[in-house]
C-alpha positions in Angstrom: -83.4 -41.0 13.3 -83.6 -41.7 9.7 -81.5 -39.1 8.4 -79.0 -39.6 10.4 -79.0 -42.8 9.6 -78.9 -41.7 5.8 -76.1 -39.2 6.7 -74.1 -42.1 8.3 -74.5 -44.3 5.5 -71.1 -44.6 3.6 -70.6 -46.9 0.6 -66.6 -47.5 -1.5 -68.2 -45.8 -4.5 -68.6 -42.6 -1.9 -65.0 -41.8 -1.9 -64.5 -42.5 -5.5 -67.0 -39.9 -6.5 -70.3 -37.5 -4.9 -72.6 -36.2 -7.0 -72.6 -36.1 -11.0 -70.1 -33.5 -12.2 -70.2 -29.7 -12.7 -71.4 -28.4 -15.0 -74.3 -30.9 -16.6 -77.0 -30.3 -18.2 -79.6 -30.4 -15.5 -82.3 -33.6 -16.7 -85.8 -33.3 -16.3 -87.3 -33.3 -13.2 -90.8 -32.9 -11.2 -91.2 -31.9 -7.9 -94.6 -33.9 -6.5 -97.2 -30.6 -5.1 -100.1 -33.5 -4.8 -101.2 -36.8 -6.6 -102.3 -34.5 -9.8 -99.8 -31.1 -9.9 -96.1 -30.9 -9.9 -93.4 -28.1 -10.8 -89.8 -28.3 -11.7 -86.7 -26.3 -13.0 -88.2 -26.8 -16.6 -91.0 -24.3 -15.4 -88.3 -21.2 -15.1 -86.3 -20.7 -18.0 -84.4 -18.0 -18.4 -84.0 -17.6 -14.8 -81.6 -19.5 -12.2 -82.6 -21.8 -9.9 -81.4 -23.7 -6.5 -82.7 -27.1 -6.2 -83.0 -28.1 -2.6 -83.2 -31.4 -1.4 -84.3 -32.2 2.3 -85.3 -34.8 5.2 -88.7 -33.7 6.9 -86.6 -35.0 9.9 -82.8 -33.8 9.3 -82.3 -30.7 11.7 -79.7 -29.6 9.0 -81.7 -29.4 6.6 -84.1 -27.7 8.5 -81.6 -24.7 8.9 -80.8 -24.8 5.1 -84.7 -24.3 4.4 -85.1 -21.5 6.9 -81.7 -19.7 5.5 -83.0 -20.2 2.0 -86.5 -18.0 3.1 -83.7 -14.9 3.5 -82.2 -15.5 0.4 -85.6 -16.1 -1.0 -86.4 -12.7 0.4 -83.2 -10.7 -0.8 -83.2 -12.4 -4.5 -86.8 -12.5 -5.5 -87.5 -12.4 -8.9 -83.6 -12.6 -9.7 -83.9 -16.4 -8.8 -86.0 -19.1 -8.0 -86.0 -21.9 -5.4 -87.8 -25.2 -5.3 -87.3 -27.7 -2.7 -88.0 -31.3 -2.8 -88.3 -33.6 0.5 -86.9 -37.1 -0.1 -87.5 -39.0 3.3 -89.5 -42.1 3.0 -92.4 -40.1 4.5 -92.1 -37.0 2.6 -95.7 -37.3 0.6 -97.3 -37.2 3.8 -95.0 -34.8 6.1 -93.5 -32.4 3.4 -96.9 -30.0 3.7 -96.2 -30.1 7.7 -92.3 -29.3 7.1 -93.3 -26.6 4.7 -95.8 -25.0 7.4 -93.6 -25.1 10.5 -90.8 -23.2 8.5 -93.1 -21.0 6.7 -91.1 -21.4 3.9 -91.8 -18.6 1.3 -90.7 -21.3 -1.5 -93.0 -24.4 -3.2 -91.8 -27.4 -1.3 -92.7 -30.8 -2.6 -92.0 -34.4 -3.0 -90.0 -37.0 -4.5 -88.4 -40.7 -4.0 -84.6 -40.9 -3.0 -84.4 -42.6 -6.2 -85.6 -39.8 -8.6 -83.4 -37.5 -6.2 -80.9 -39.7 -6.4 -81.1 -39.7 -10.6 -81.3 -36.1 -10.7 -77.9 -35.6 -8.3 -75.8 -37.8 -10.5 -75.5 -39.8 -6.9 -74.7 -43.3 -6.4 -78.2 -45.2 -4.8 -77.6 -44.8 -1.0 -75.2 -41.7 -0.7 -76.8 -38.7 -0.5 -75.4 -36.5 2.6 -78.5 -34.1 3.2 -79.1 -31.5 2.4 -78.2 -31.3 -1.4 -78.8 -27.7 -3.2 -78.0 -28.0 -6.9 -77.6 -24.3 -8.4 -78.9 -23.8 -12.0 -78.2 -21.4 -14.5 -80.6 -20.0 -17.4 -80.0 -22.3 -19.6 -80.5 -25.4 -17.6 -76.8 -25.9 -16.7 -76.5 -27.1 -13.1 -73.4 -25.5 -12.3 -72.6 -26.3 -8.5 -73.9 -28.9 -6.1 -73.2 -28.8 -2.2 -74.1 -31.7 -0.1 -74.1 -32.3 3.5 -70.4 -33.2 3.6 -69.6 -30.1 1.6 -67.1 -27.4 3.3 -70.0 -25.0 1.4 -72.5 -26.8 4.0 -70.8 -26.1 7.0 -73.7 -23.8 8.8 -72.0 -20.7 9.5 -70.8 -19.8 6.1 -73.8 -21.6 4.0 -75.4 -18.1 3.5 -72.0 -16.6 2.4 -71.3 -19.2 -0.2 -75.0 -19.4 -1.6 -75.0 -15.9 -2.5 -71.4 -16.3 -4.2 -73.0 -18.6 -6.5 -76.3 -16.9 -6.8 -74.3 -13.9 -7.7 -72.3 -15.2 -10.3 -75.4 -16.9 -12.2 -76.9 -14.0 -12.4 -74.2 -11.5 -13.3 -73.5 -13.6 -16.0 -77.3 -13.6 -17.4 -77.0 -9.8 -17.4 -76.2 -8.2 -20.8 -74.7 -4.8 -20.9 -76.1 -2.0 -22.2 -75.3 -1.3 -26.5 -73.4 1.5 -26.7 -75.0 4.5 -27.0 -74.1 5.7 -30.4 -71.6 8.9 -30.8 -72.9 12.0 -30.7 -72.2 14.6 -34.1 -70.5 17.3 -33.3 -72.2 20.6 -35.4 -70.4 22.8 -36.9 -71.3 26.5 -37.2 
């Protein structure tokens, strides 16, 4: 009931603009693992990152979270993905959320409002799920929300691993080249 009351709710500033622009220099953020330990992008560098952001009650972003174990799967140690619940229950559901999906990824916790920060979002329009994709060098450089095109179920997979692909071709560096060889003489 709650997210879809969040996913319903739709303010003037949401057709002027989404989420912050791309690309931005992702800010400092940390995920909540318990009243004492968190993790964030900060944590990776050199190394991409999705940020997920989810409802412990939002059947959508259930399916993102259980799509994202297979991409987990197919990129690992290429990429890494950190997921953050939002919902105003999240401290105590998130562990519950993470368990029933056997996600193979640290979930967390966080308010909407340090989600909210992090997004670039206007307070009160964040269509769930939110992935923020982030490149080596701390550079979010897409963001998909629930009213995305990129969100639309059937071809989320598809376009995550379009951008996944990209991030990390462009971390590759090619080979020097190999030096040429002398030709002897007799």
């Amino acid at each position: 009931m709650k997210s879809a009351l969040l996913l319903t709710v739709v303010s003037a500033s949401l057709l002027l603009a989404g989420g912050g622009p791309v690309p931005r220099k992702a800010p400092y953020f940390v995920i909540q693992a318990d009243s004492k330990n968190g993790f964030g992008p900060s944590q990776y560098p050199g190394i991409p990152v999705i940020m997920v952001f989810v409802l412990t009650d939002c059947s959508h972003c259930e399916f993102t979270a259980n799509l994202l174990n297979g991409i987990e799967k197919d990129y690992s140690g290429r990429v890494r993905i950190l997921a953050s619940a939002i919902d105003e229950h999240a401290a105590t559901e998130f562990a519950a959320f993470h368990q029933k999906h056997a996600l193979n990824f640290p979930l967390g916790y966080n308010t909407l409002a340090d989600a909210v920060h992090f997004l670039g979002y206007a307070p009160g329009e964040v269509p769930m799920p939110v992935i923020a994709f982030i490149d080596r060098n701390g550079i979010i450089r897409a963001q998909f929300d629930g009213k995305d095109k990129e969100m639309v179920e059937p071809y989320q997979d598809k376009n995550f691993r379009i951008v996944l692909d990209q991030l990390i071709k462009e971390g590759q560096t090619a080979s020097p080249p190999s030096a040429p060889k002398e030709k002897k003489t007799p």
